[in-house]
C-alpha positions in Angstrom: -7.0 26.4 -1.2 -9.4 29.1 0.2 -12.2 27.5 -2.2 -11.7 24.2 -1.2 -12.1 25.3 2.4 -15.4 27.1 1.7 -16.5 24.3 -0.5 -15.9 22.1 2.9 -18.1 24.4 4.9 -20.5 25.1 2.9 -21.2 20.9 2.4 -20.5 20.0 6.3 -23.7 19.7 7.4 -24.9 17.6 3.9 -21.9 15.4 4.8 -23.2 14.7 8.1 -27.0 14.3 7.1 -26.1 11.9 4.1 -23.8 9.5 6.8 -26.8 9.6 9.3 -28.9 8.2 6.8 -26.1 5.7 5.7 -26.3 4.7 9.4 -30.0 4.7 10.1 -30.4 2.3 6.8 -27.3 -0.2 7.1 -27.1 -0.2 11.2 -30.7 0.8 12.3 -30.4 -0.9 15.6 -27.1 0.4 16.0 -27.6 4.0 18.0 -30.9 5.9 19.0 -28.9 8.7 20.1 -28.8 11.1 16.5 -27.4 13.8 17.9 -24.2 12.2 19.7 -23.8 10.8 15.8 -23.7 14.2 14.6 -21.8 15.9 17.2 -18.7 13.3 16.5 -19.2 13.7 12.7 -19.0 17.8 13.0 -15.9 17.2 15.3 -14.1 15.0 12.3 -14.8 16.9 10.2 -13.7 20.2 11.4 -10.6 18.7 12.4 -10.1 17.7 8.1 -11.2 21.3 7.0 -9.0 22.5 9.8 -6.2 20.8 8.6 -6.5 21.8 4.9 -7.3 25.4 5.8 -3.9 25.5 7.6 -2.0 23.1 5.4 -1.3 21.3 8.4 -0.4 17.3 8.7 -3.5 15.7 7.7 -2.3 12.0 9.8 -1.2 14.2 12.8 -4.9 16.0 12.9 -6.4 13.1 12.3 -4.8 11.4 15.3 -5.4 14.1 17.1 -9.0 13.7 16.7 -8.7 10.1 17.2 -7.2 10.4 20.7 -10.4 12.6 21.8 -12.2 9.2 21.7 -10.1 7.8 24.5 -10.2 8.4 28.4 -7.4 7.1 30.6 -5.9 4.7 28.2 -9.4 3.1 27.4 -11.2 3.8 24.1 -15.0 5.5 24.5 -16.3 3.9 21.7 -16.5 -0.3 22.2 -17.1 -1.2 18.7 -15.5 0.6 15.5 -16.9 -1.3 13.2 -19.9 1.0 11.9 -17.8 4.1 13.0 -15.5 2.6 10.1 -18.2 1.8 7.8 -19.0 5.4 8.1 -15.9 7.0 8.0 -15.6 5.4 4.9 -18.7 6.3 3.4 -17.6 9.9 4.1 -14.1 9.6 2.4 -16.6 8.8 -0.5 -19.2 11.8 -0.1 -16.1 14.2 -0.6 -13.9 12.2 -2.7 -16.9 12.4 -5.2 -17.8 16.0 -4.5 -14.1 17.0 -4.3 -11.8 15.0 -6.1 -8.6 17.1 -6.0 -9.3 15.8 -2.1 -9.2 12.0 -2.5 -6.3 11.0 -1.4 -6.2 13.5 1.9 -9.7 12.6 2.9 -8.7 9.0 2.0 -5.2 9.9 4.1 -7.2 11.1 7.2 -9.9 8.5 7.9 -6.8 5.5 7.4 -5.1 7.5 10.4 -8.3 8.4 12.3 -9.1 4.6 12.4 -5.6 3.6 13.3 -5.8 5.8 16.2 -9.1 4.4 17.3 -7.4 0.8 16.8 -4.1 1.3 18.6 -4.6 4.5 20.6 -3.7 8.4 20.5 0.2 7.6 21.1 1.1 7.3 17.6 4.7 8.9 16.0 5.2 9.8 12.5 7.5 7.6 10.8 11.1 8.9 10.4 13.9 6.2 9.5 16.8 9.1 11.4 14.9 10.2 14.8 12.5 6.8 15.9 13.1 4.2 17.8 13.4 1.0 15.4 10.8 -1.5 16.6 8.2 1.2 17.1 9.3 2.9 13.5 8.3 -0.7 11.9 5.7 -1.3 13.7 3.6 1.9 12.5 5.4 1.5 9.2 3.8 -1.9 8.5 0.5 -0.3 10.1 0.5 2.6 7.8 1.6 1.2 4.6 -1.2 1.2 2.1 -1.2 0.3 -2.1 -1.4 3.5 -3.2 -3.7 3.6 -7.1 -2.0 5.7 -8.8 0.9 6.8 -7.7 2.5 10.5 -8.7 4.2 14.0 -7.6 7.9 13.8 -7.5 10.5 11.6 -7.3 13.1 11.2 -4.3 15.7 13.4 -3.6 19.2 11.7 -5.2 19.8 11.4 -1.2 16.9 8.9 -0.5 17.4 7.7 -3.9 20.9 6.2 -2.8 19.1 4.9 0.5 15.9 3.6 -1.3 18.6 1.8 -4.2 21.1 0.5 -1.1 17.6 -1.1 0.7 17.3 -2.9 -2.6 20.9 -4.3 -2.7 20.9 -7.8 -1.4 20.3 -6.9 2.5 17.7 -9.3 2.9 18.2 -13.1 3.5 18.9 -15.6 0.3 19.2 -18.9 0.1 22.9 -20.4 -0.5 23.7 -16.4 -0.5 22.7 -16.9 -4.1 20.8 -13.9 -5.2 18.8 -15.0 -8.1 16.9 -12.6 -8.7 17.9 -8.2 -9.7 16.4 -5.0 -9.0 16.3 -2.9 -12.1 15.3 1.1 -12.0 12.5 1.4 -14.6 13.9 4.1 -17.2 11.3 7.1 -17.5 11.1 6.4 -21.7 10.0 3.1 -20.9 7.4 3.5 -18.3 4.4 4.1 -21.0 5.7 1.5 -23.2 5.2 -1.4 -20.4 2.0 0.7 -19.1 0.6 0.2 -22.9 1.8 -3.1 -23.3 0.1 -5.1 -20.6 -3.4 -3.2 -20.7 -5.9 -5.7 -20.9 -9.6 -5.3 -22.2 -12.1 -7.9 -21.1 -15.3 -8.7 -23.3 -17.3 -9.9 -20.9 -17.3 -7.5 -18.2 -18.0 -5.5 -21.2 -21.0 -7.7 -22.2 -22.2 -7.8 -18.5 -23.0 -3.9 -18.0 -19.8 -3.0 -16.5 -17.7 -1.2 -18.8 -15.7 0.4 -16.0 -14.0 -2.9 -15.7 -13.5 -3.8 -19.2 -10.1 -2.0 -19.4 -7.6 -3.2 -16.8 -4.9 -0.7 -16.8 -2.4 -0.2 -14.0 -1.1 3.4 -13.6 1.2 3.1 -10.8 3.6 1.5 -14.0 4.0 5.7 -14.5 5.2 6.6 -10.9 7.9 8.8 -10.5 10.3 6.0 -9.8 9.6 2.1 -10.8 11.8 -0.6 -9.7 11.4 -3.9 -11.7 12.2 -7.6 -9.2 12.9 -9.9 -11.7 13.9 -13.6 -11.2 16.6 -15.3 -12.8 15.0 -17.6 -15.3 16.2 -20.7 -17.3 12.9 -22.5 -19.3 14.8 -25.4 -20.2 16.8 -26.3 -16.9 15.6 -29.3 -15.3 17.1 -29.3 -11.9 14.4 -26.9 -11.0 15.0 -27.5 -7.0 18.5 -27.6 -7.1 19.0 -23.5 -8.8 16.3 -22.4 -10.8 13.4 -22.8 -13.4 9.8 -22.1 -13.5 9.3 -19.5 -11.5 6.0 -21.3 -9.1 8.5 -24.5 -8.6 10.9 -22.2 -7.2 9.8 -21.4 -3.8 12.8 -20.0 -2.5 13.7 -17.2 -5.0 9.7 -16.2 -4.5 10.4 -15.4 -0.9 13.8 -14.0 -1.5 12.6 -11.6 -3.7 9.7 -10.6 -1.5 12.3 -10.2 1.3 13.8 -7.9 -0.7 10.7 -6.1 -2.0 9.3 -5.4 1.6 12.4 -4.2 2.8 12.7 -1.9 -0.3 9.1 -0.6 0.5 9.5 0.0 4.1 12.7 2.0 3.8 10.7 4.4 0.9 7.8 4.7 3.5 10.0 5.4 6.3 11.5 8.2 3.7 8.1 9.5 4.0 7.3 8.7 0.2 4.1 6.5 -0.8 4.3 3.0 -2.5 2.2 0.6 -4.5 2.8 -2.8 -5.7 2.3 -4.3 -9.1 2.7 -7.8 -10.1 2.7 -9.8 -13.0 1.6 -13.0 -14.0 1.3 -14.7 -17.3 1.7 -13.1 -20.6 1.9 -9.9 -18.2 5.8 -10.7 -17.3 6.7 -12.2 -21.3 5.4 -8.8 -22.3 7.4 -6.8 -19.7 10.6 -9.0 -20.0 10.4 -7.8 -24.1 9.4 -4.1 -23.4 12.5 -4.1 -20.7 15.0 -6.4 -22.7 15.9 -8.9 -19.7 17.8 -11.0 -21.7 21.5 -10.1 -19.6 23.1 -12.8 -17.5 25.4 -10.6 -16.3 24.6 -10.1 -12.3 25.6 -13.6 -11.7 28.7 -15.2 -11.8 30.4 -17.5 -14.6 30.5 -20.0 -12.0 26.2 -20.4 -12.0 25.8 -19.7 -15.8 28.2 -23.2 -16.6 26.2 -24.6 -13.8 22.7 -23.5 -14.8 22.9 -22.8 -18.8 23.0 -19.2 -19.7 19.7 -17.6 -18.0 17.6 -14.6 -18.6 15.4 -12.7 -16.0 11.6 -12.5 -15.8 10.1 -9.8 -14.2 7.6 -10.2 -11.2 6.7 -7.6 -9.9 7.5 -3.7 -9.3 7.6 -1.7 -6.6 6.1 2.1 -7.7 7.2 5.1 -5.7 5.9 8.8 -5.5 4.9 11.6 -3.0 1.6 11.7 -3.7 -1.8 9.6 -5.5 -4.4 7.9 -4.3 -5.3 4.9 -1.9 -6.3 1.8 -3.5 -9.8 0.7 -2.4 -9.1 -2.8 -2.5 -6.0 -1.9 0.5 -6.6 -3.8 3.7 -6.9 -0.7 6.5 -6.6 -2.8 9.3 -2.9 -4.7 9.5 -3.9 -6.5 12.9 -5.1 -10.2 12.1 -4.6 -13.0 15.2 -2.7 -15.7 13.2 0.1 -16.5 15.8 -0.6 -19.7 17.8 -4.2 -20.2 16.4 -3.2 -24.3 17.1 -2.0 -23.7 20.9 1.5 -25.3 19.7 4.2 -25.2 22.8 2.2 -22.1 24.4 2.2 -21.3 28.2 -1.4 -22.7 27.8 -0.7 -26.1 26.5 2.7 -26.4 28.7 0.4 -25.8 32.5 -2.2 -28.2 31.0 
């Protein structure tokens, strides 16, 4: 760790010079004042080294940074969006000249920019001590895809609450719960990580061989759970119970209840999760690899309705303690969708 600490030092100051420039070429109207830029950069990122150097809670320091940008319940800094731009080009500059501290540098500027969004007042989620709306509402805020995902797996205590989450708490339609929750064995995992690899020619032709091999290695996370639906190709009363899996609407959301719910209780368990779904040949593959063939989770009383069914997978849920944040994760959870038509609003009512 003491390495890593000096290495942090000893690159500070290229850090800050090599985001200044990022600035001064991608925002050059944006800030004349240079060294206000590299006083807030120095205080970031003595607030990371600080927090590595003393194995302290890398979200709490960065918080605690991010509260130094507000004054009396009003944020300092009007608009975050090249402060964001920057922040991540920085994850970047030590990511790259530190790898072993991607995912705490990634960590740290997700909560630094959450506290800039929604101010220094921020709790750590914990499912036993916080107060439930606030708990999901910095859940939901904090959740990121994590690429891959790996450390250890839950303790058998969270793995009864993670598995109970996953038990048909959710909504269903009719009660019917056409869809199961399988735990990925761990002689499996490389089998269905191998099986669905996919090469593609032309991104090989096209100069980038980086993407040529799509692989998905949050399929070897400490624990996998597979959402499959229940499936019957040849039914025909596709509306009325099941059948292709895009005509039936209903078991989609269902299952994506149940997912979300599974994937908030894990977070709230302070472990990290990532999401991988299947589509074509993807789930045929899987659904061999895993041997979904079993009708048994429904009753006889659907089977002599429906035909006897099998169960193709969807998607997985991938759980660990530690990994790496997915690029392609949206940081920002806060989009204004509600009442974007004015529908029965106080607005429309007075008019």
């Amino acid at each position: 760790m003491n390495d890593l600490v000096e290495k942090l030092k000893s690159s500070k100051n290229n850090y800050i010079f090599d985001s200044i420039e990022y600035i001064n070429k991608q925002f050059p109207n944006r800030t004349t004042e240079i060294d206000k830029c590299y006083r807030d950069l120095s205080y970031v990122i003595d607030y990371f080294i600080n927090a590595i150097a003393n194995e302290e809670d890398i979200r709490e320091s960065a918080i605690l940074i991010g509260s130094k940008f507000w004054h009396r319940g009003e944020r300092q800094i009007v608009h975050t969006e090249v402060e964001f731009r920057v922040y991540d080009y920085l994850a970047d500059l030590v990511s790259d000249d530190i790898p072993s501290l991607s995912y705490k540098i990634l960590d740290f500027v997700d909560s630094l920019k959450l506290a800039l969004n929604k101010g220094p007042y921020l709790k750590e989620p914990n499912i036993r001590n916080t107060d439930t709306t606030e708990q999901l509402f910095v859940l939901a805020n904090n959740r990121h895809n994590w690429k891959p995902l790996e450390g250890n797996k839950p303790s058998k205590e969270d793995l009864e609450i993670i598995l109970n989450a996953a038990s048909g708490l959710t909504p269903a339609l009719s009660n019917e719960y056409n869809y199961r929750v399988d735990e990925v064995p761990d002689y499996l995992k490389q089998t269905v990580y191998n099986s669905i690899i996919q090469w593609s020619k032309s991104a090989l032709e096209s100069g980038n061989p980086g993407y040529a091999k799509d692989r998905n290695e949050q399929l070897l996370a400490p624990l996998v759970l597979c959402f499959s639906l229940r499936y019957n190709r040849e039914n025909k009363l596709l509306y009325q119970m099941s059948g292709d899996m895009t005509e039936r609407d209903a078991n989609i959301i269902n299952l994506g209840f149940c997912a979300w719910h599974t994937i908030l209780t894990a977070e709230s368990l302070g472990y990290k999760t990532g999401i991988c779904q299947f589509s074509g040949w993807k789930r045929e593959k899987v659904k061999d690899v895993l041997g979904l063939y079993s009708d048994e989770p429904q009753s006889d009383y659907l089977t002599e309705r429906n035909g006897e069914c099998t169960f193709m997978p969807m998607l997985m849920v991938c759980i660990g303690t530690s990994g790496r944040v997915n690029k392609n994760t949206r940081l920002i959870k806060k989009e204004n969708i509600v009442n974007r038509l004015k529908f029965n609003t106080q607005e429309t009512l007075d008019a």
